[in-house]
N, C-alpha and C positions, 0 to 999 in steps of 0.2 A: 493529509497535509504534513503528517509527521516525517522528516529527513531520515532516521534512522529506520520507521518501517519502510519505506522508497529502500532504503540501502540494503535490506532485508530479505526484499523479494528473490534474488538469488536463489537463495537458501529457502525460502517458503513453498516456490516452483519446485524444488528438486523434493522438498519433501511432498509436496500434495502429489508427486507423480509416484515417487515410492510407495505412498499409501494408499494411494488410486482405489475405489472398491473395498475399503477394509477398515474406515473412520469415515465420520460424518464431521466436515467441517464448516465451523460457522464462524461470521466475525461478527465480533460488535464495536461499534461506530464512538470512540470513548469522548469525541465534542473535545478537539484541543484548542478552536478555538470558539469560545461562548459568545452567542450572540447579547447580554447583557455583559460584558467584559468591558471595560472602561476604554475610550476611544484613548491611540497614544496621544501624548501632546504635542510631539513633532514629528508628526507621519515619514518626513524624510529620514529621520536619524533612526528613528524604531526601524526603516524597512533597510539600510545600510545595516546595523546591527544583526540583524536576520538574515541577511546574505553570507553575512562571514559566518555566522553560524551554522550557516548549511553549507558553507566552501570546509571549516573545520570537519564538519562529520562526511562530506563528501572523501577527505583525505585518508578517513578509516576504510571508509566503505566504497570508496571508489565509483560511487553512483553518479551518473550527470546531474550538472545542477547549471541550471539557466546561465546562457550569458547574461542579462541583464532581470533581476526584479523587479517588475514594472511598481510594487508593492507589496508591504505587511498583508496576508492574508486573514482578511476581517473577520470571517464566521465560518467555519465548519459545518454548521449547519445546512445548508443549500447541498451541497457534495454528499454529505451523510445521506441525507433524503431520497436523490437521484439513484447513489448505488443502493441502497439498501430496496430502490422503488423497482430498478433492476432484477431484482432475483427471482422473481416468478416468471420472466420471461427465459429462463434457464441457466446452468452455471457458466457457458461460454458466455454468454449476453452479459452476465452480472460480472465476468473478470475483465473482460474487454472495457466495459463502461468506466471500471475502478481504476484502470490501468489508463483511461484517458484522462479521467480526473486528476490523478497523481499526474500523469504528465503534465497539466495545463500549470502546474506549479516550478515542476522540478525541470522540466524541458523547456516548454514555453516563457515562463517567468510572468505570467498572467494566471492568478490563484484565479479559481472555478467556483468564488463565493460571494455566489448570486444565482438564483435560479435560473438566471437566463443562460448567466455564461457559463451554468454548471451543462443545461440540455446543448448548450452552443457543443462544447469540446465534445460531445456524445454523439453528434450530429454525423449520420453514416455508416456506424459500428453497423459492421453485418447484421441481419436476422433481427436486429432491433425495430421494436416498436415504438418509433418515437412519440406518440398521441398518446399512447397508454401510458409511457414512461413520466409524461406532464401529469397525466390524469393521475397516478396512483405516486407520485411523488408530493403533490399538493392533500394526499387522501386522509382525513383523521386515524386509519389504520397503520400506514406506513411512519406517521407522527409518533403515535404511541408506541411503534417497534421502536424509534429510535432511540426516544425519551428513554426506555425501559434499557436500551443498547447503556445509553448516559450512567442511568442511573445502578448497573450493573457493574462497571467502569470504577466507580466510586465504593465500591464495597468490595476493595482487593482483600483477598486471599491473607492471612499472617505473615506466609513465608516471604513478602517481599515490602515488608516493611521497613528490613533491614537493607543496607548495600551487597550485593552478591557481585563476589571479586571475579577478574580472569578475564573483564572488556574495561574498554574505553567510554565504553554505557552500560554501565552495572544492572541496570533497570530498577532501582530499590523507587518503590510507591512513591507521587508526586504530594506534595501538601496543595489540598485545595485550598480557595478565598471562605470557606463556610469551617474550615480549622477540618477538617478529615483529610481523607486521601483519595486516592486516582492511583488505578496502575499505570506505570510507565511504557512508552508504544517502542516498539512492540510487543507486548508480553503472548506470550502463548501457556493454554491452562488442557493440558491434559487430563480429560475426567474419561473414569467407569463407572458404575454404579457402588463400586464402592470407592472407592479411591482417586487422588488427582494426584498430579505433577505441573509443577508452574516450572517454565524458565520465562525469565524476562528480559529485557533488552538487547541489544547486541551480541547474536551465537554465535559459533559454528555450528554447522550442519548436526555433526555427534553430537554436540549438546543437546539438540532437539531429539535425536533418534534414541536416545538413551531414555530420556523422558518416557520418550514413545513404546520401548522395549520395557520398561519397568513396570507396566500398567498394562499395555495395549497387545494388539493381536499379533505376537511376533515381532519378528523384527524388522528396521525401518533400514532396510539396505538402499544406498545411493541409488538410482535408475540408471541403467546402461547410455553412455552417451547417444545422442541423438544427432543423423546430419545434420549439415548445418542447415540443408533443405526444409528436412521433416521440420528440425525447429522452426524458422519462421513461418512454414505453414501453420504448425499447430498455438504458437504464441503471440504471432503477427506484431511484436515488438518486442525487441532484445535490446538489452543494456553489453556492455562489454564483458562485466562481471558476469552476467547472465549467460551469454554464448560460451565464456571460458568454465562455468559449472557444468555445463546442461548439454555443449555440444562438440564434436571429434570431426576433425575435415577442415579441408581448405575455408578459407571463407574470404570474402564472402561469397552466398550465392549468388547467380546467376538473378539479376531484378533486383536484388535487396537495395531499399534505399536508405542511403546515409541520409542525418541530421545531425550535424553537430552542434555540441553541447561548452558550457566551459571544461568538461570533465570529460572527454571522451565522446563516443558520437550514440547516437541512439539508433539502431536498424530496424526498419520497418517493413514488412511483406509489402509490395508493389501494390497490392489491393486495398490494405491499410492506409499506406501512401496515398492512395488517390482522394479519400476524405478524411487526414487527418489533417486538422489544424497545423503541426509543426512542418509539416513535408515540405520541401522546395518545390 
């Protein structure tokens, strides 16, 4: 539900393809918004407030952001649960799922925080199991991944204690309500067995790849573009920024279907389209 990892994805796509086979990547779910979090006091004004604040970060990062938010997104947790219940069913199933979720905020303007309407916006991802997905998202296992995802979140790293210059979201550690810290989303923590690299908030792509080269297996060179075709085959939804990183060729293709957004449209594979909640 965080604006800045939504704007992110860009650059996240182009690195997990670069790295494809040669890093094991994992997320964890840092709970931006807590379900014992104090209710606002004027639901209206808190979720006008949060609109311009994702229209602000949408204008760095160029990502869609709802014509209208129906509302402040209440818990985090519901969404955490679903994708993280997701990943055993494999890594297509678990991006797709993540990527509906983000959208039900960022596209739709209807937050996914609620169990129902987290399985609702999931409802038709390919090769998904939806029975399993209820079953092992309610599961005291997948609970405690997340808990540990939370409480992992909270024990940032030194190095991003401070403000790191050079974005518009420096990413320096949030102060939690319990007086500690939270890394800021998106942070990425590059580890070997001996060694890390954090960058945090808002990158370029080099930022990451430099990380990646300092520590990791070679080097993290951009992916050769991709048709516009292959793309929506292999992604089943592109953002603007998305297709102008990731793909070379006319566009769009042949089926792709628009959704527009306040910020641009979002493109969907015609398959996608046919059960995703945003499609016309």
């Amino acid at each position: 539900m965080c604006p800045w990892a939504w704007g992110s994805e860009p650059v996240f796509r182009a690195l997990r393809a670069a790295l494809a086979g040669r890093v094991r990547w994992r997320r964890a779910y840092a709970i931006l918004f807590d379900h014992d979090d104090d209710p606002p006091p004027d639901p209206a004004a808190e979720t006008a407030w949060y609109a311009r604040y994702v229209e602000e970060i949408s204008s760095h990062t160029r990502a869609p952001r709802a014509v209208r938010l129906s509302r402040m997104p209440a818990d985090s947790w519901p969404a955490s649960l679903v994708a993280k219940a997701a990943e055993p069913q494999g890594p297509e199933v678990a991006e797709r799922v993540l990527r509906r979720l983000r959208e039900s905020v960022f596209v739709l303007g209807e937050p996914a925080d609620t169990t129902e309407l987290a399985l609702a916006a999931v409802r038709g991802v390919p090769d998904l199991d939806p029975r399993r997905l209820a079953v092992d998202a309610a599961s005291g296992a997948v609970l405690e991944q997340v808990r540990a995802d939370r409480l992992e979140a909270r024990r940032p790293v030194a190095d991003v204690l401070s403000a790191q210059g050079g974005s518009p979201h420096p990413g320096a550690a949030k102060e939690t309500a319990e007086g500690g810290h939270r890394y800021a989303l998106p942070t990425l923590l590059v580890r070997t067995a001996g060694e890390y690299r954090v960058v945090p908030g808002w990158r370029p792509y080099e930022a990451y790849a430099a990380a990646v080269e300092e520590v990791g297996p070679g080097p993290a060179v951009a992916p050769a573009p991709l048709t516009p075709a292959d793309a929506l085959e292999r992604y089943r939804s592109l953002t603007d920024p998305e297709r102008a990183l990731l793909t070379e060729g006319h566009w769009p293709p042949l089926g792709a279907v628009r959704v527009d957004t306040a910020n641009g449209p979002l493109w969907l594979h015609p398959d996608e389209a046919a059960t995703h909640p945003a499609a016309p």
